[in-house]
C-alpha positions as CSV (number, residue, x, y, z in Angstrom):
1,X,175.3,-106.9,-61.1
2,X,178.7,-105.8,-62.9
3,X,179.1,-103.2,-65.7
4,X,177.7,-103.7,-69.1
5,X,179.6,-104.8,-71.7
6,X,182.0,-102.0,-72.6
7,X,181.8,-102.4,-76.8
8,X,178.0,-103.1,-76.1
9,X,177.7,-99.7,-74.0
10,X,179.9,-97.4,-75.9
11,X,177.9,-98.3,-79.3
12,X,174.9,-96.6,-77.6
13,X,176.1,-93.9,-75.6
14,X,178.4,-91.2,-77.6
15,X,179.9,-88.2,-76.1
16,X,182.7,-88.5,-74.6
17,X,184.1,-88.7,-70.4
18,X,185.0,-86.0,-68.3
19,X,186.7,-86.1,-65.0
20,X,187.5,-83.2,-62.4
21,X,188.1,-82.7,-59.1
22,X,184.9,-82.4,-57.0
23,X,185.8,-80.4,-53.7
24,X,187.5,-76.8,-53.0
25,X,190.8,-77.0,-53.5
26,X,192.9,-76.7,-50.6
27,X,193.7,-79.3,-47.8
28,X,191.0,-81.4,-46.6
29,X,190.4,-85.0,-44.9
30,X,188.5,-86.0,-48.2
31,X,188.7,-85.0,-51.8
32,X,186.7,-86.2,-54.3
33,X,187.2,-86.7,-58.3
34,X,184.3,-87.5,-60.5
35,X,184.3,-89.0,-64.0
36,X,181.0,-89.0,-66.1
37,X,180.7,-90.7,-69.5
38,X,180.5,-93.8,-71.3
39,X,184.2,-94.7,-70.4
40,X,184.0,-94.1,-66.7
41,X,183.9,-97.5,-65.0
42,X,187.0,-98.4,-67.7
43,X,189.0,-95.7,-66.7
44,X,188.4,-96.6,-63.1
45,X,189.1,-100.1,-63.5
46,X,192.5,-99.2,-65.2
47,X,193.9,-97.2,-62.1
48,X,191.9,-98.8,-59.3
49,X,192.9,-102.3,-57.7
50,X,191.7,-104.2,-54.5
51,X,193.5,-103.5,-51.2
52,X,195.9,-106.4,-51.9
53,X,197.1,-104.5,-55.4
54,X,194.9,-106.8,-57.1
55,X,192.8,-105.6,-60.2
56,X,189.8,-105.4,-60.7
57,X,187.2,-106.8,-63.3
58,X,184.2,-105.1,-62.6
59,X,182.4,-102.7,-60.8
60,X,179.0,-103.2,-59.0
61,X,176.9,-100.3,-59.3
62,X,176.0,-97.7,-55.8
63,X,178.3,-100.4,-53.8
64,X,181.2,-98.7,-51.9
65,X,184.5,-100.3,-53.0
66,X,187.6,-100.4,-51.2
67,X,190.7,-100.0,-52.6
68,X,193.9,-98.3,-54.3
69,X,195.0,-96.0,-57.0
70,X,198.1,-97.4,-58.8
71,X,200.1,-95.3,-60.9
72,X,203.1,-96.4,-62.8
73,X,205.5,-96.2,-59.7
74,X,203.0,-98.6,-57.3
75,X,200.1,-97.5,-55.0
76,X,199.3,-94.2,-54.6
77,X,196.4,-93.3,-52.2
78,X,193.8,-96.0,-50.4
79,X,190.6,-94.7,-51.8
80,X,187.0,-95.0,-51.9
81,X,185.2,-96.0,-55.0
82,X,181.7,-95.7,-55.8
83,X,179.5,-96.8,-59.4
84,X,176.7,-95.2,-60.8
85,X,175.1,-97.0,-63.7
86,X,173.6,-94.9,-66.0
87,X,170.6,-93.9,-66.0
88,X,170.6,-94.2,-62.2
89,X,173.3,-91.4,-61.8
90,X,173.6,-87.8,-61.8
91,X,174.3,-86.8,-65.2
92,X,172.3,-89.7,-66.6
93,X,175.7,-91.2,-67.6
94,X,178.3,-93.3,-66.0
95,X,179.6,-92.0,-63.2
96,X,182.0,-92.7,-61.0
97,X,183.5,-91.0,-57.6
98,X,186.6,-91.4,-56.0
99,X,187.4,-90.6,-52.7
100,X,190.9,-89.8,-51.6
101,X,192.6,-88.1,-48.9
102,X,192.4,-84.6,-49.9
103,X,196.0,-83.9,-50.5
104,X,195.2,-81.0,-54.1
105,X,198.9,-83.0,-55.0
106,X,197.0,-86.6,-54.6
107,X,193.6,-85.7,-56.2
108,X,196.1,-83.8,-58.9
109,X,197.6,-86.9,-59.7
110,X,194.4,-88.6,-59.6
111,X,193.2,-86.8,-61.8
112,X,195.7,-86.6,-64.7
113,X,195.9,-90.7,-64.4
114,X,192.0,-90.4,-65.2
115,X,192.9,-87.9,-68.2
116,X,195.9,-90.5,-69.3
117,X,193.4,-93.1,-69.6
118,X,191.0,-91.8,-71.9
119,X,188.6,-88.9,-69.9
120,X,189.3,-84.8,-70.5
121,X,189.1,-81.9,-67.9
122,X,185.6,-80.9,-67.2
123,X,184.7,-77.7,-68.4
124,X,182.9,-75.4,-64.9
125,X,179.6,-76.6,-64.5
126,X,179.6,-79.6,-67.1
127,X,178.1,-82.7,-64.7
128,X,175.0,-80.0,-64.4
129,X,174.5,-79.3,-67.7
130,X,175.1,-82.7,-69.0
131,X,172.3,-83.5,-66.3
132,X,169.9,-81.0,-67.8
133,X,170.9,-82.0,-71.8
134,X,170.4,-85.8,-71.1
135,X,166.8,-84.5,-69.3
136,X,167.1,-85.2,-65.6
137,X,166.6,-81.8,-64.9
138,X,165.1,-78.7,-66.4
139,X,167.1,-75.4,-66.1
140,X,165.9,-73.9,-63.5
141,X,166.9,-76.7,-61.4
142,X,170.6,-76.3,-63.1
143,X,170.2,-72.5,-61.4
144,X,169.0,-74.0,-58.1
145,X,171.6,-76.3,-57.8
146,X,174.2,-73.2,-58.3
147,X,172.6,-71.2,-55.7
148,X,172.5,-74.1,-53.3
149,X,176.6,-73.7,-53.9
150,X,176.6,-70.4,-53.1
151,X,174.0,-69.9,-50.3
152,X,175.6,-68.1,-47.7
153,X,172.2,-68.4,-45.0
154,X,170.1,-71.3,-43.9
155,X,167.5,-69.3,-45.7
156,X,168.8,-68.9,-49.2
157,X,170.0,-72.7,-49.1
158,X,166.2,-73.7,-48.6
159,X,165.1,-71.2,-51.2
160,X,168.0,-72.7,-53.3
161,X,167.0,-76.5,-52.5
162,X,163.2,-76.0,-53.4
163,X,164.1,-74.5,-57.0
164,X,166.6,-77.5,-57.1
165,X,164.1,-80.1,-56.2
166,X,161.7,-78.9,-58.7
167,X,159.4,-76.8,-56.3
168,X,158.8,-73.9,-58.5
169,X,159.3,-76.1,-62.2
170,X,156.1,-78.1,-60.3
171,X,154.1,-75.2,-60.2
172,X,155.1,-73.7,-63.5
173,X,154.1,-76.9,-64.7
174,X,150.6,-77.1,-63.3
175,X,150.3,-73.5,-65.4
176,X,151.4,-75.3,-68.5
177,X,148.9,-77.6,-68.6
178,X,145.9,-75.7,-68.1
179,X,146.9,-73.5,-70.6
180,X,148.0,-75.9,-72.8
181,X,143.8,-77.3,-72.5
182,X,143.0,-73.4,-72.8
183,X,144.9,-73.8,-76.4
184,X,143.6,-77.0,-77.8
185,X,140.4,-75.5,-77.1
186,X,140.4,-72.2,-78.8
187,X,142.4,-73.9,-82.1
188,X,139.6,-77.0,-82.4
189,X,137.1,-74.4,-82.5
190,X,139.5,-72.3,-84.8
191,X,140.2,-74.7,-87.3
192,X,136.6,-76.8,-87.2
193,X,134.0,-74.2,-86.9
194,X,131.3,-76.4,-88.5
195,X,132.2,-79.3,-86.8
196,X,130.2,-80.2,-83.4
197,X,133.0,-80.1,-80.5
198,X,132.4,-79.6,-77.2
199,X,134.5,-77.1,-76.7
200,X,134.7,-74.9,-73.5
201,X,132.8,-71.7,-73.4
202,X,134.6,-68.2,-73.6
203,X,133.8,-67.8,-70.1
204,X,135.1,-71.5,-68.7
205,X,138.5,-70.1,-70.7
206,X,138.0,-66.8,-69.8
207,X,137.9,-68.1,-66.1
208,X,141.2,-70.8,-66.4
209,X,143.0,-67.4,-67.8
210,X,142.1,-65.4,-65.4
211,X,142.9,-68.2,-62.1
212,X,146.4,-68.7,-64.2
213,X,147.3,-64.9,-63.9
214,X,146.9,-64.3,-61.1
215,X,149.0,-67.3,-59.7
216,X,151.7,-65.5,-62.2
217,X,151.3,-62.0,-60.7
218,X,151.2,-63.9,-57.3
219,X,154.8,-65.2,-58.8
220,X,156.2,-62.1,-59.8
221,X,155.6,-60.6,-56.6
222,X,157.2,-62.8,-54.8
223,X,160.6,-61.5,-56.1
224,X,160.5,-58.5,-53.7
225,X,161.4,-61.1,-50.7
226,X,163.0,-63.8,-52.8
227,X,165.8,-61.6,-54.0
228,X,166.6,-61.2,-50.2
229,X,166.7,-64.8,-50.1
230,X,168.8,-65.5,-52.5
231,X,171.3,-62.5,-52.3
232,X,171.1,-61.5,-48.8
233,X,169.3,-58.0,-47.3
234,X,170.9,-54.6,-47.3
235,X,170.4,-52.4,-44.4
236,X,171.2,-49.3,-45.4
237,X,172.8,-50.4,-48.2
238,X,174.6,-47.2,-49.6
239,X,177.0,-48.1,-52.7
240,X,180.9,-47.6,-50.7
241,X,182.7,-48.2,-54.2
242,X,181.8,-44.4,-54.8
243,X,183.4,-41.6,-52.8
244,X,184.0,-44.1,-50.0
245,X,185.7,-41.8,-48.3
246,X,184.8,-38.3,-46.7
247,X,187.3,-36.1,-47.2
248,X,187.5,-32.6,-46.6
249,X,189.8,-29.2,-45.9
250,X,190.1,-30.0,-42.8
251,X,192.8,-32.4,-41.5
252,X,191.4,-35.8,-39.6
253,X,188.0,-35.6,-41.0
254,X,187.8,-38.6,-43.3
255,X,184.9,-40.7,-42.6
256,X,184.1,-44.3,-43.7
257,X,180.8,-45.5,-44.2
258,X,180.7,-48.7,-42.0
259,X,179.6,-52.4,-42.8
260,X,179.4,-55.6,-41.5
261,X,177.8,-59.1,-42.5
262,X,175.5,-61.1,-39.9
263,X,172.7,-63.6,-40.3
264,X,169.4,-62.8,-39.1
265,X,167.1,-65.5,-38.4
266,X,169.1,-67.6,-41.4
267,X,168.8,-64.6,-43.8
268,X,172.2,-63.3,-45.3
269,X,172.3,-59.2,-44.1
270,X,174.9,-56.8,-45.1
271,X,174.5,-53.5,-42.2
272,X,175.6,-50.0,-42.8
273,X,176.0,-47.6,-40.3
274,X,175.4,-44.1,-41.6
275,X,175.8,-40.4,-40.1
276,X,172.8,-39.5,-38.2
277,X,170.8,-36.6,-39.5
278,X,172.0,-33.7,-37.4
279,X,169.7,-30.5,-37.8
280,X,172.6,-28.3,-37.5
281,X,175.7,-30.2,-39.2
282,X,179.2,-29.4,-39.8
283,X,180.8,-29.8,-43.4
284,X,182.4,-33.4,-42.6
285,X,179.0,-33.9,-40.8
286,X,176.9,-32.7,-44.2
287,X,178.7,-35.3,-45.9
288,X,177.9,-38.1,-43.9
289,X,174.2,-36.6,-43.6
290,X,174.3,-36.9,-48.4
291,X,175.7,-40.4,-47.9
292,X,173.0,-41.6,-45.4
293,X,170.0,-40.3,-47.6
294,X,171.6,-41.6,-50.9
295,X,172.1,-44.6,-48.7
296,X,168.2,-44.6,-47.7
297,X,167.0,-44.0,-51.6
298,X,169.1,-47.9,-52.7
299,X,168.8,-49.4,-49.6
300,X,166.5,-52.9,-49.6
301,X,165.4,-52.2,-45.7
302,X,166.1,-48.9,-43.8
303,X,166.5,-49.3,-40.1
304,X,165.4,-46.3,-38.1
305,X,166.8,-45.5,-34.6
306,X,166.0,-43.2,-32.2
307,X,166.7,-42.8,-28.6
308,X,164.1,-43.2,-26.2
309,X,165.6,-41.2,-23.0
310,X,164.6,-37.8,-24.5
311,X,161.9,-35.9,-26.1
312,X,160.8,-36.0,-30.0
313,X,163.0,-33.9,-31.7
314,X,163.2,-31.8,-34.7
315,X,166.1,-33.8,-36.4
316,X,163.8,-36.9,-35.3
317,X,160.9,-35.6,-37.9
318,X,163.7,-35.6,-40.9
319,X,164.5,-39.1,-39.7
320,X,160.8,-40.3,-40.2
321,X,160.3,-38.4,-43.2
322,X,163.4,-40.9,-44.8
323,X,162.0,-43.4,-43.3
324,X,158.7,-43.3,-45.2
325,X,160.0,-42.3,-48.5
326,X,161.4,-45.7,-48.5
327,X,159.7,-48.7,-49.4
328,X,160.5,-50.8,-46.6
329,X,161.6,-49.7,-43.3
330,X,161.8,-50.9,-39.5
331,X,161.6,-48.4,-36.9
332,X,163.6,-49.6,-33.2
333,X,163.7,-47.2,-30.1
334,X,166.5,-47.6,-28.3
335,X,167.3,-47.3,-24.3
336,X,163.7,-49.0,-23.2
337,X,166.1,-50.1,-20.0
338,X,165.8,-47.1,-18.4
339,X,162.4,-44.3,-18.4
340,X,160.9,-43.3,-21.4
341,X,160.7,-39.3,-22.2
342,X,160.2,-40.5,-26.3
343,X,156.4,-40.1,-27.3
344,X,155.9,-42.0,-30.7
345,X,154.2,-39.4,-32.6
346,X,152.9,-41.2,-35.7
347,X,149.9,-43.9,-35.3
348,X,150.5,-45.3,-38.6
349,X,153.9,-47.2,-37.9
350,X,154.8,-49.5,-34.5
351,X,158.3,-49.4,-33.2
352,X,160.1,-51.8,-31.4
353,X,161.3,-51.1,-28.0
354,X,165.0,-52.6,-27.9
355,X,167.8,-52.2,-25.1
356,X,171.2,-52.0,-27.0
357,X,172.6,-52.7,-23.2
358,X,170.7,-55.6,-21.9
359,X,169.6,-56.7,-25.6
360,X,165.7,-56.5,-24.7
361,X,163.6,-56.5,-27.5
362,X,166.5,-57.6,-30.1
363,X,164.1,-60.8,-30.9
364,X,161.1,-58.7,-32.7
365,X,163.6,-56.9,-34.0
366,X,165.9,-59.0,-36.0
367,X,162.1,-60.6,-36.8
368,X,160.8,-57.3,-38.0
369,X,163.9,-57.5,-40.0
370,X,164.1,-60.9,-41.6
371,X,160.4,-60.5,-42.3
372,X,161.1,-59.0,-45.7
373,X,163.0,-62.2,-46.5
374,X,161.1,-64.9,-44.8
375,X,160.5,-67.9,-46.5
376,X,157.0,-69.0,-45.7
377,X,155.3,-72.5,-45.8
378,X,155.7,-74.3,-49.1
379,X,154.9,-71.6,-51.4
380,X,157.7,-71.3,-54.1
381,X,159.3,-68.0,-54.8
382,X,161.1,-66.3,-57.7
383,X,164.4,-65.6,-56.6
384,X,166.2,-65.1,-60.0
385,X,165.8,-61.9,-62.0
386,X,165.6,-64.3,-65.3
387,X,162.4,-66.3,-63.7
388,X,161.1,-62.9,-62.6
389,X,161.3,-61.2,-66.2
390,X,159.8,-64.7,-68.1
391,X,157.2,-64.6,-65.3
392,X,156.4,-60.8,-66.2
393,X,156.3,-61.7,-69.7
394,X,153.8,-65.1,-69.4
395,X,151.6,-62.1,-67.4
396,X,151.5,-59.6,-69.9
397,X,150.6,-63.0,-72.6
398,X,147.7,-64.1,-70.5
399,X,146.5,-60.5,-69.8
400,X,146.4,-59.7,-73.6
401,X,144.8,-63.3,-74.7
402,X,142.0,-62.4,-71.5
403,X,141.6,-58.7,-73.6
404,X,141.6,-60.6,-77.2
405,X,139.0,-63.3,-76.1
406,X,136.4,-60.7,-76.3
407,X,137.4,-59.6,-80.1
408,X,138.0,-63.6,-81.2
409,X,139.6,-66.9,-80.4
410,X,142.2,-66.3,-82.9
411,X,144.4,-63.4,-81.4
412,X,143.4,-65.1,-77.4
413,X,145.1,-68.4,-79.0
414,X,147.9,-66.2,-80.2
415,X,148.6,-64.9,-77.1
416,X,148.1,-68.1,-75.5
417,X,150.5,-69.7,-77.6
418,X,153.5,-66.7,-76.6
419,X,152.8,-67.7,-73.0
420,X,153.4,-71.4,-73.5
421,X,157.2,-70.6,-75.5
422,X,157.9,-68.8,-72.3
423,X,157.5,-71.7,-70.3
424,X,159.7,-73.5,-72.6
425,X,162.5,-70.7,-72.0
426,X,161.9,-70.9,-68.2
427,X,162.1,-75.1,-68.3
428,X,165.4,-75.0,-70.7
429,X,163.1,-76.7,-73.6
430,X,163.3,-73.3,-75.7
431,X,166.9,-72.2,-74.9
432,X,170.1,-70.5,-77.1
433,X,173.3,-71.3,-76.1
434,X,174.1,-67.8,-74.7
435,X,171.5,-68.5,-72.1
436,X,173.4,-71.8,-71.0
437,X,176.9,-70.6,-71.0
438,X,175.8,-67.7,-68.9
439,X,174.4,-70.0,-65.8
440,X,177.2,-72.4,-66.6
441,X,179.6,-70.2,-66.1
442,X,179.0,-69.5,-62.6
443,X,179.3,-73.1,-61.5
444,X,183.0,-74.6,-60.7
445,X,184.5,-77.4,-62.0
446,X,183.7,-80.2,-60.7
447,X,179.9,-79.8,-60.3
């Protein structure tokens, strides 16, 4: 199977063909330039000849071809050339990829032979959006495919390949359409009263509204941990840009706050060591006391540790009091290597025993830890603010039709109606072009 007939294909495909380079720039064993659009297996044919410097006639769709690039001085790179018909391919279009050695001077050159012969420079984050305009994907897949890019943990990359595959679009989806049955219901009996339907009762509706919000609220709440997820937690996570250092009168008393990224059971967590809470502090000491509680109040989980070879202290009761003004917190005693004088005093809160020495008990507590971020089972969760705030929104919809079902089918249908056009903003079917140049914009060219 070869390539259609160009004149045939270009009559009914418009737009036109783009071309970048795929991979970061830099050295590398491999680079990669895609083109997508009609014109894509014509440029390719016009650069790319057999190993023998022979050309080409066609190309045969998702087989690997083996080749060179030929520029007007002779053969260029040996390269690797691979067809995707449309609509088998990821933009829906043509598309074909070319793989190089990943000299940035040959993929360069590559690429401005592609440009020569008919394709333009792809703007960041075009193959992705031409994939959601030409329907392949919705938008919310567009925004897992850019987290998936930028996933820094094993964690956020599975959060970022479930949105990407459609995991949370299914479930949205499975909403839709029992609403949508909810709203052919109320407006038959709206607009034929007289008329003998068998429509569903207010409480059958009442019931479908009522299973649908809470699998919303269920959604929203998942943000809490998907955030963590997606950006990584902060422990401790005091804003340094501000007054990062302490300085004072006295000479040799600046002090930084400290910070340090890790992974924790594949969760991205950014740490911040902060002055302990002396009971009797000096004034570089008082300063580093202000930072850690303005630290505490904007941190996402505050770790809490206390030293287990002495008695409970006063400055230990400040400690706990911090500790449960925040809203999530993980409490670690320290020195369980050696005899215990530390008695826990409050029932309501379990500590984990740890030895910073031998590194006993660091398991349950990098576990306690990653707990806030944990990505359980199947079960998608929200991990963009935008999802989040639509999600609200479809929640306050379905809340209000539930309240207006017991006045009339009219306003419930209303409000029915609002909650289906926010599904269409979270799928991409209701969208402005503000919305799409803002997630475009954090893709790079090339995907």
């Amino acid at each position: 199977m070869s390539i259609p007939e160009s004149e045939d294909y270009l009559k009914t495909r418009g737009g036109d063909t783009i071309a970048a380079i795929a991979t970061p720039a830099g050295e590398g064993g491999l680079g990669v330039i895609r083109i997508s659009g009609p014109k894509s297996p014509l440029i390719t044919l016009s650069i790319f000849r057999t190993p023998k410097g022979s050309p080409l006639k066609s190309l045969v769709p998702r087989k690997l071809h083996l080749g060179k690039i030929w520029d007007e001085q002779g053969a260029l790179d040996e390269v690797c050339v691979v067809f995707f018909n449309a609509p088998h391919s990821y933009t829906r279009e043509h598309v074909v990829e070319i793989s190089s050695h990943g000299s940035p001077a040959v993929l360069r050159k590559i690429l401005k032979l592609a440009i020569l012969s008919g394709a333009r420079i792809a703007e960041p984050g075009e193959f992705t959006k031409r994939a959601f305009l030409n329907g392949r994907i919705d938008l919310s897949q567009a925004e897992g495919v850019i987290d998936l890019i930028k996933s820094r943990s094993e964690g956020a990359a599975l959060a970022a390949y479930r949105l990407m595959e459609g995991g949370l679009s299914a479930r949205i989806d499975s909403i839709r359409q029992k609403l949508v049955g909810v709203l052919s219901n109320l407006e038959a009996s709206i607009d034929f009263p007289d008329e003998d339907f068998q429509t569903a009762s207010d409480e059958e509706i009442y019931k479908i509204l009522d299973e649908a919000l809470a699998r919303m609220e269920r959604l929203v709440k998942s943000y809490d941990g998907g955030r963590f997820l997606r950006h990584g937690i902060n422990l401790l996570n005091a804003i340094v840009e501000e007054e990062r250092a302490i300085v004072t009168n006295h000479p040799g008393t600046t002090r930084d706050l400290i910070r340090a990224d890790a992974e924790i059971s594949g969760l991205k967590v950014e740490l911040v060591d902060t002055a302990g809470l002396n009971p009797a502090p000096d004034e570089v000491e008082a300063e580093g006391i202000r930072r850690s509680m303005k630290a505490a109040e904007t941190a996402d989980v505050v770790l809490g540790l206390f030293d287990g070879s002495r008695p409970w202290e006063a400055a230990d009761d400040a400690v706990l009091e911090l500790l449960k003004k925040s809203r999530r917190f993980v409490v670690a005693i320290n020195k369980a290597d050696i005899p215990q004088l530390l008695e826990w005093p409050d029932a309501e809160t379990r500590p984990v025993l740890i030895s910073a020495k031998t590194g006993a008990g660091f398991k349950e507590l990098t576990g306690a830890i990653s707990a806030w971020g944990r990505l359980e089972g199947e079960e998608p969760v929200v991990t963009r603010m935008r999802h989040r705030d639509i999600f609200t929104r479809i929640a306050e919809d379905l809340r209000r039709a539930k309240d207006e079902l017991k006045a009339g089918r009219e306003l419930a249908a209303a409000a029915v109606w609002d909650a289906l056009e926010e599904v269409k903003r979270f799928t991409g079917e209701s969208y402005t072009e503000e919305v799409l140049n803002a997630l475009f914009s954090e893709f790079c060219v090339g995907k």
